[in-house]
C-alpha positions in Angstrom: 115.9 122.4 89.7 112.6 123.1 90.6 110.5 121.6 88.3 112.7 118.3 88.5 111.7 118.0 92.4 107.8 118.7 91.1 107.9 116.2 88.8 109.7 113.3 91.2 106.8 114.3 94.0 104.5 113.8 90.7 105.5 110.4 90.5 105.4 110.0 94.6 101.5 110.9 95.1 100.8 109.1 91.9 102.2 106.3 93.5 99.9 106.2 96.6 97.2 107.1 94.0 97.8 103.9 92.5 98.5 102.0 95.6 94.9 103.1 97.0 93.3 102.3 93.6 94.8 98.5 94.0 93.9 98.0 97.6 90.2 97.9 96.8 91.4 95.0 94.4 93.0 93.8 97.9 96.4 94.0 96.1 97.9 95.3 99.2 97.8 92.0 100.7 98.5 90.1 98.3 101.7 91.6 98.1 102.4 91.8 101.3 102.0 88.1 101.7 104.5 87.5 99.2 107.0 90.2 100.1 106.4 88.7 103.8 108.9 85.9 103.8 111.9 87.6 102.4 111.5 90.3 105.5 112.3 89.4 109.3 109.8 92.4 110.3 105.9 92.3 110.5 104.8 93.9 107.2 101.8 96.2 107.2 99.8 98.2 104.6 101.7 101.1 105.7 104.9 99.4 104.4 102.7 98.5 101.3 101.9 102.2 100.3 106.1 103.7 101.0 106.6 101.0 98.8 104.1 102.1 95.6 104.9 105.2 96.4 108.7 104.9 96.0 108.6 102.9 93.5 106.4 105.8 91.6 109.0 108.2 92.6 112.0 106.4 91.2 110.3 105.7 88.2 109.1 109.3 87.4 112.5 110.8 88.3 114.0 107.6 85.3 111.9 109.1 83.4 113.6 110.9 80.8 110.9 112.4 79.0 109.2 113.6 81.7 112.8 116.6 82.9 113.1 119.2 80.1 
């Protein structure tokens, strides 16, 4: 149990690792520009990192290979 939740917060900061690595690509506003549109809310670069960050979470806890 314990070593699932370690590796799901793995994949959690090495999303916001990833997400700080793009914005100085200025990746971050490019997606936010085209994320913008779809959402009735001001987006900000905030919203961009929960965003890398979940999507590193969900996609380390898919991972199958990752859970012994």
């Amino acid at each position: 149990m314990v070593q699932e939740v370690v590796v799901i917060l793995d994949g959690f900061v090495g999303g916001l690792f990833v997400a700080w690595i793009l914005t100085w690509f200025d990746v971050d506003l490019m997606v936010l520009e085209v994320i913008q549109p779809f959402i009735d809310i001001q987006l900000t670069t905030s919203h961009y990192y929960i965003l890398i960050a979940m999507i590193g979470l969900v996609g380390r806890a898919l991972d199958r290979k990752s859970v012994v």
